[in-house]
Residue, then its C-alpha position, 0 to 999 in steps of 0.5 A: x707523493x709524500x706528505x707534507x709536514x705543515x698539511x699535518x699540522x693544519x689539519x690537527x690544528x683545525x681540530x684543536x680549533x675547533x675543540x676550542x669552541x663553546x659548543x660542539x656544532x659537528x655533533x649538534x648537527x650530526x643528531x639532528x640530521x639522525x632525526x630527518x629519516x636517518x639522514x645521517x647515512x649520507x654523514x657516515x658515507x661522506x665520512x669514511x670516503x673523506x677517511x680514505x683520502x686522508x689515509x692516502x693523503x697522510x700515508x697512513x697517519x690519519x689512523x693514528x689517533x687516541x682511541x683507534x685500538x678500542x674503536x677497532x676492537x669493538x668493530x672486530x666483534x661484529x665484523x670478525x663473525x661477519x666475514x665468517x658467517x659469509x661461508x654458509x650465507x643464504x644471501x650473499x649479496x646482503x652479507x657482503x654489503x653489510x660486512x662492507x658497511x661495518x668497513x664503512x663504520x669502522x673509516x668513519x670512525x676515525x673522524x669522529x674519534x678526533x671530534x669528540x666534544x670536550x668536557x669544557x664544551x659538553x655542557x652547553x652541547x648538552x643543552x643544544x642536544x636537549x632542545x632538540x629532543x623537545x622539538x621531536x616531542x612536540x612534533x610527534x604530539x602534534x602529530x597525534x593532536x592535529x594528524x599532522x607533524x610540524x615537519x609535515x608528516x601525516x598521521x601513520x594510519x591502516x594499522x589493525x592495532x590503531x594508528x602511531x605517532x612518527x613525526x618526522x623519523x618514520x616508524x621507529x620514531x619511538x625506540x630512537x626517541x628512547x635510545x637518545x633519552x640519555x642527552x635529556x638525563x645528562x642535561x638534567x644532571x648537569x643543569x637541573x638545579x639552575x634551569x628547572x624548566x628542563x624537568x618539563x622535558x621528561x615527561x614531555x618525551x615519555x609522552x611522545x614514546x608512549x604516543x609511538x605505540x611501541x611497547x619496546x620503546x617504552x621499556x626501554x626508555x625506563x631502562x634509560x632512565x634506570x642506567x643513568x640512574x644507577x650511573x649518577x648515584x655510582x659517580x656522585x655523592x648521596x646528595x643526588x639520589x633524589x635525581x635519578x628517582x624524579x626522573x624515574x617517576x616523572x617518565x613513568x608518569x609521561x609514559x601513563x598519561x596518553x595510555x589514560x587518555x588514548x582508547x588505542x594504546x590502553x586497548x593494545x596494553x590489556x591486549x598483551x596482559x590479557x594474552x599472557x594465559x591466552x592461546x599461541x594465536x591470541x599471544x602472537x596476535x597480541x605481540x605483533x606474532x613476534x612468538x612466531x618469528x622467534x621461533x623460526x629464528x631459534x630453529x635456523x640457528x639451532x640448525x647452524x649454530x656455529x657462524x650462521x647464514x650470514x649478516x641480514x640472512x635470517x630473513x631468507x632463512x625464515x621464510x620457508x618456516x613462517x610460511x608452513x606456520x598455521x599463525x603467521x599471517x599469509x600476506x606478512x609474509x611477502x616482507x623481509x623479516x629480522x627476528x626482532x629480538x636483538x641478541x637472536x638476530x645475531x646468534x641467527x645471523x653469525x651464530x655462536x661466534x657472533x653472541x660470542x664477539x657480541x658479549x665482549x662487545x657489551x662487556x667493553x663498553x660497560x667498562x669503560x661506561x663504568x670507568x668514565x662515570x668514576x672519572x666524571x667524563x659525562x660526554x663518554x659515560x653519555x654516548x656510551x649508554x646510547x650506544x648500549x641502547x641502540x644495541x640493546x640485546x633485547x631489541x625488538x624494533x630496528x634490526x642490529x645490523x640496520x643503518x639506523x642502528x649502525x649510524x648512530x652506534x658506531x659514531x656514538x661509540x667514536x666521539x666517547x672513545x676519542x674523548x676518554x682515550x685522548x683524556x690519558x694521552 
């Protein structure tokens, strides 16, 4: 059935409706559900079968957007080794989910390459995206007060390194937490002068990473603050250097506070400063045995080093070396383990293809990270530093290829492309 000329318009006219608001609700809303146990799942799913509709429905025109060439090159880098590695998979059954769930990213995105926030919307969504960074601060540090969140969560207890702050997003409440961190710094830019109180929010959030236990999210944390740091002095003038080097400090300082004043966490910090001359035992003890995982890792990939054992495979792979090692733990083993270490998932994974495909991936949004600063573009440069976050190459928390990472990366990497490349249309 062919398609009718004013069902087009209407649709593309409900978006330049929706354009026209203050604040972009759609994206408001599709952060904070990321914050209900990475509810954002079910958005990404609805997302991509409404796609395949409106591909049927606009006879392929629903592709034709601003910024589907980019959207699809960044995608290829991750599917392209994906389908190539599925030759030599040891678990073809995940392989061919995860290559089917990058489809699924890929159709999602092209909604949310249309319903990327405008510059005149950015700096009131920014706010919204602000505040609601501060409630998960708070609900996390509550937690950590009372052993229990405002969303009702329990104090995660048991582990033999103490106990850790999840709020209401699970283990990782941390790294998510530090990969969203560039909505606070964009807002401080933006209003840091005329709302002061915001500064408060800095310290506030370092706090409640530090009270994650995860030493990852707090490097990068600092590694957020430094690339926003870097950004600001690169796009603006010398009158805002002063900026990015308060924000440097004062999460430096959140960071340190619970450290002071928390036995577990500055017990766990000068157990990995003590094991720097320790023994191999003392030092995978100490790093939760990543040493033992990265080696193992290193030996799959080492023996298929062109495409891999295929996307989530590692964890199959593994399993034989961990279980002849004399320091991984025998009752870890009963758990599917990534390796831990974002840039060798994916050499493990899809091999030297995949590492490959994964550094035009990164170059790319550099790029255009770079090239949206100069422009002054901040929704683009600030949804392109979280994507570069989450797929951070020395990620040692969620999986690359796993669907919280994959949730917020690929949506994230839709509304800066839809922004910047409907901004030279």
């Amino acid at each position: 059935m062919p398609t009718l000329p004013h069902q087009e318009s209407s649709l593309e006219n409900w978006f330049q409706r929706s354009r026209g608001l203050h604040s972009a609700w759609w994206v408001i809303g599709w952060v904070a559900l990321f914050g209900v146990l990475s509810a954002t799942q079910l958005v990404i799913w609805l997302a991509a079968v409404s796609s395949i509709g409106l591909l049927v429905f606009t006879r392929g025109q629903w592709m034709n957007t601003p910024g589907a060439g980019a959207y699809g090159l960044l995608l290829a880098c991750f599917l392209f080794p994906g389908l190539v590695s599925l030759a030599d998979a040891v678990d073809l059954n995940r392989a061919v989910s995860t290559n089917a769930r990058l489809l699924a990213y890929g159709l999602a995105g092209l909604l949310f390459l249309r319903i990327g926030p405008t510059e005149q919307q950015w700096p009131l969504t920014v706010l919204w995206l602000t505040a609601l960074l501060v409630v998960w601060s708070i609900d996390g540090i509550v937690q950590e007060w009372r052993g229990i969140s405002l969303s009702g969560y329990p104090l995660f207890t048991g582990l033999p390194e103490g106990h850790k702050v999840t709020g209401s997003m699970g283990l990782d409440y941390g790294p998510k937490l530090a990969v969203l961190s560039p909505f606070l710094f964009e807002a401080l830019r933006l209003h840091g002068r005329r709302l002061p109180l915001l500064w408060l929010a800095v310290p506030l959030l370092a706090v409640a990473v530090s009270l994650s236990a995860s030493r990852y999210s707090a490097m990068l944390l600092l590694v957020s603050a430094g690339v926003c740091a870097v950004l600001w002095v690169r796009g603006r003038t010398s009158r805002s250097y002063w900026t990015p080097v308060l924000v440097v400090l004062l999460s430096l300082s959140g960071l340190l506070i619970p450290i002071a004043l928390a036995p577990h966490l500055a017990e766990r910090l000068a157990l990995l400063g003590g094991s720097l001359n320790a023994s191999q035992e003392e030092l995978n003890i100490a790093l939760a045995f990543r040493p033992e995982l990265w080696k193992a890792n290193w030996l799959v990939f080492s023996d298929h080093w062109i495409n891999g054992v295929g996307l989530r495979g590692s964890a199959a792979a593994v399993n034989p070396i961990l279980a002849s090692s004399a320091l991984f733990p025998e009752a870890m083993l009963t758990r599917p383990w990534h390796p831990h270490l974002g840039v060798l998932e994916i050499a493990t994974d899809s091999g030297l293809i995949g590492v490959m495909c994964y550094l035009v991936f990164v170059a790319l949004i550099i790029k255009w990270m770079r090239t949206a600063n100069r422009a002054q573009q901040g929704a683009v440069t600030t949804f392109l530093t979280i994507a570069l976050l989450a797929m951070f190459p020395l990620s040692s928390a969620l999986s690359m290829y796993s669907f919280p990472t994959g949730s917020l990366t690929w949506p994230a990497l839709a509304l800066a492309l839809g922004v910047y490349f409907r901004g030279k249309a």
